[in-house]
N, C-alpha and C positions, 0 to 999 in steps of 0.2 A: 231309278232311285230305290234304293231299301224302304219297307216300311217306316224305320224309323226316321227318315230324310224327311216322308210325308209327313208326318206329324207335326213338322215346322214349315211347311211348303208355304209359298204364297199363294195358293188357292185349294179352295176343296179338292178331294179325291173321295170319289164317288165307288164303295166296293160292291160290285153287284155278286151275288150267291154262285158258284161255280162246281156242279155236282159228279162230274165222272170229266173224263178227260176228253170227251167233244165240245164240251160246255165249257171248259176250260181254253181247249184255245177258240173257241167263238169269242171269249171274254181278250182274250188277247188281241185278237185279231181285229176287234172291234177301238182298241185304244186303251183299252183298262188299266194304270196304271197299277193294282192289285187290286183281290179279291177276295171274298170271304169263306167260311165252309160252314154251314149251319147245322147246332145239334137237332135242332125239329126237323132239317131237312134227310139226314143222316137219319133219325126215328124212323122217318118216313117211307124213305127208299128204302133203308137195309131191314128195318123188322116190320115195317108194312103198322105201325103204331103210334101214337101221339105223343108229343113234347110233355111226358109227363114221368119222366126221370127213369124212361128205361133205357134211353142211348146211355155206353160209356164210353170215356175217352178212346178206349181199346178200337171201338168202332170209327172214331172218327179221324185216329192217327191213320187206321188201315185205309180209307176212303182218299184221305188226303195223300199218302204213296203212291196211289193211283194218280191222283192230279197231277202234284206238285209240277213232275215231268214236262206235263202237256202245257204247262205255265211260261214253260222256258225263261227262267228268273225272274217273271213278275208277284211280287211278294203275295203269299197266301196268310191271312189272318182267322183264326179259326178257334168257334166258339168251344170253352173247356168248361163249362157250366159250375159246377162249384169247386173242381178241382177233382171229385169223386169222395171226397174222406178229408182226410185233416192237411195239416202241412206237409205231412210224409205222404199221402196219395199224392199230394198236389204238385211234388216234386218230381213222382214217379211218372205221370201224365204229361208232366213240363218236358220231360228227357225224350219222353215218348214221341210228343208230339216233333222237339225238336229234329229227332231222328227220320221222322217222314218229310222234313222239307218245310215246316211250318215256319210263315216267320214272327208270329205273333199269336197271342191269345190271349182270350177275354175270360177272367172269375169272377164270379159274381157271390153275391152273400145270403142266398137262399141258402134254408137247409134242405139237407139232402133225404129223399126226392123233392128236389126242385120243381116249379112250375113254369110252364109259358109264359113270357114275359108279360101276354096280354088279361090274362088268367087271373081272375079273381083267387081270393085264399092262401096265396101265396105268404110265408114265413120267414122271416128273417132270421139270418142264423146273428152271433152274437159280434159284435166289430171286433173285439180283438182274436177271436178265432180266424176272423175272414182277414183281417190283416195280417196273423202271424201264415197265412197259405201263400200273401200275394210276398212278404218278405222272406219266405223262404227261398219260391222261386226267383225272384227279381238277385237274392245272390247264389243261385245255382251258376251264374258264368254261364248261362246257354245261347247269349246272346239272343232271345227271345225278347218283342216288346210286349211289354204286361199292360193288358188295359184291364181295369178296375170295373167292376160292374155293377152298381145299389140296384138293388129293386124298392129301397126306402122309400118313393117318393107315392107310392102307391098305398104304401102301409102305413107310411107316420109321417109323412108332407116335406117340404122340400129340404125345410132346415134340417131334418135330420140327413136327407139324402147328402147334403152337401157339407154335413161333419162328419161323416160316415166318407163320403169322400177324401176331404182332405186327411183320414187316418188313412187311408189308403196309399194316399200319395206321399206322405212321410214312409211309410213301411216302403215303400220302392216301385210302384206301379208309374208306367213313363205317361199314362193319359188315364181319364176317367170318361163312363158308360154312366151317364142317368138314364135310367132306363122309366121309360115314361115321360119324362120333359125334352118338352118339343116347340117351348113357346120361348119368343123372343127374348122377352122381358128375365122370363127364369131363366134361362140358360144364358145372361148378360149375368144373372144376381150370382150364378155360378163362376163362372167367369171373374166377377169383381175378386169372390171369396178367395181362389184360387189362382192367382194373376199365372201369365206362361205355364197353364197345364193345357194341353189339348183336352180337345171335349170329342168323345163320337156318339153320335147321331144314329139313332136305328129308325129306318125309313120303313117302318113294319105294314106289312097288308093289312094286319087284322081289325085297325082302328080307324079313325079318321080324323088324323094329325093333320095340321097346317102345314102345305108345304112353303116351306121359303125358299127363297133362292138363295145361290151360294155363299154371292154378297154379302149378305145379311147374318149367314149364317156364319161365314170365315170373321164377319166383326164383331161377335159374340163370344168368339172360342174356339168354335167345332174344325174340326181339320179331317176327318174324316163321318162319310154320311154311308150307311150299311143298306144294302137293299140284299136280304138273306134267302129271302122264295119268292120274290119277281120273277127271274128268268122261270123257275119251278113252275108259277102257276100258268104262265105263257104257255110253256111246253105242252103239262097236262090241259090245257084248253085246247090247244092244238090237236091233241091225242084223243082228246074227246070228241071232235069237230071229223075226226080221222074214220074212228070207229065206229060213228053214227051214219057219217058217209055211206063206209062197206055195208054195214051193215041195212042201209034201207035201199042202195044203187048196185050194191058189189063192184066200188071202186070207188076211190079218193081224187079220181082224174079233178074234180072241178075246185080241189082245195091249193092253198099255196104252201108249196113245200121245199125245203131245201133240196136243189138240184141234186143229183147222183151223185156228180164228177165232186160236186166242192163235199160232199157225204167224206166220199172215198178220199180226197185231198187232206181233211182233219184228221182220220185219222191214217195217214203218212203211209197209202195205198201205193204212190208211186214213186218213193223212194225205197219201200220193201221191194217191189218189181224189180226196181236198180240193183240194186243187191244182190236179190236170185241170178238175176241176168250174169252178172257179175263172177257169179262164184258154180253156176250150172254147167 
């Protein structure tokens, strides 16, 4: 199914963070029906710094090239934080992204530098700036789905978050991002405001949201639920659990690790063999 199929699916789809092209088909392999690409996670790995607006789209189109491949058509949705600049960056970024395999992306309405979404002090840029970025791209023709992003709900409560939305969704955005609401009842009020918009859901680490079940959450709105540094922090726990190991035993023998064979299997060790074989 294309992302935009999901969006009206009869049940959740659940996008876990997908960061280089092992990660990506572990996400496949595992059932994922798509996935997401995070700019905090993209900070993190390419400039080793925090969600704190020094990733650009430039980095996260180049990371997503790398994936997409390893996806083998399962849709990649991937965050574009405020577009980088105005409507003309944002259209520049839209093309960008399109051209690495993206099949979706999220703008949201901080100004730029932007914050983490969990991040106090964060700024709202003005609605109809952030809606002439998402109506620009929504008619670029890139075939890209545009999800809308408030960070209002944190700076000036839910009403504005969800007029702030529905500009959004008139200017051409195919779902909306309340980023911060996470409770039943608000994201129904949202829902009411908005009848047949999809809602997505960020299933973020840093706080400690209620989780609900799908259920509950598909009869709300939400059509999509994002988990953007889960698999990340699994890893780097792992990596730590790894190092600490060698480091006091000189050797990792007593941890659980992903076997060799399936190592070398992801990334496509014995169909390059085939190949060589092939043409040697």
């Amino acid at each position: 199914m294309t992302l935009r199929d999901l969006l009206h699916a009869a049940a959740i789809t659940h996008l876990p963070g997908v960061y280089d092209p092992p990660t990506a088909a572990l996400a496949v392999r595992a059932g994922h029906r798509a996935a997401h690409l995070s700019g905090a996670a993209c900070a993190a790995l390419d400039l080793g710094l925090p969600d704190l607006g020094y990733v650009h789209g430039t980095h996260i189109a180049a990371r997503a090239a790398q994936i997409v491949p390893a996806l083998a058509g399962t849709p990649l949705l991937a965050d574009a934080d405020t577009g980088y600049g105005d409507a003309l960056q944002a259209v520049w970024t839209a093309r960008r992204y399109a051209a690495a395999g993206i099949a979706g992306l999220h703008l949201e309405d901080q100004v730029q530098p932007k914050r983490c979404g969990h991040l106090a002090g964060k700024e709202l840029a003005d609605a109809d700036s952030a809606a002439r970025k998402i109506r620009a791209v929504a008619a670029e023709g890139l075939n890209l789905v545009v999800v809308a992003r408030t960070d209002a709900y944190a700076v000036a409560g839910l009403d504005e978050a969800i007029g702030r939305a529905q500009r959004y969704v008139a200017a051409g955005a195919d779902a909306v991002f309340l980023e911060g609401v996470n409770g039943l009842d608000e994201l129904a009020q949202a829902q009411r405001a908005m009848p047949g918009v999809p809602l997505v859901l960020n299933r973020s680490e840093a706080g400690d949201a209620p989780v609900h079940g799908d259920a509950d959450l598909h009869a709300v709105g939400v059509r999509l639920v994002l988990h953007p540094v889960a698999p990340l922090l699994a890893g780097l726990r792992a990596a730590q659990q790894a190092y600490a190991s060698i480091a006091a035993t000189g050797t990792a023998a007593g941890l659980d690790r992903l076997p060799w064979a399936e190592f070398t299997g992801l990334v496509g060790q014995d169909e390059a063999l085939a190949l060589d074989a092939r043409y040697a």
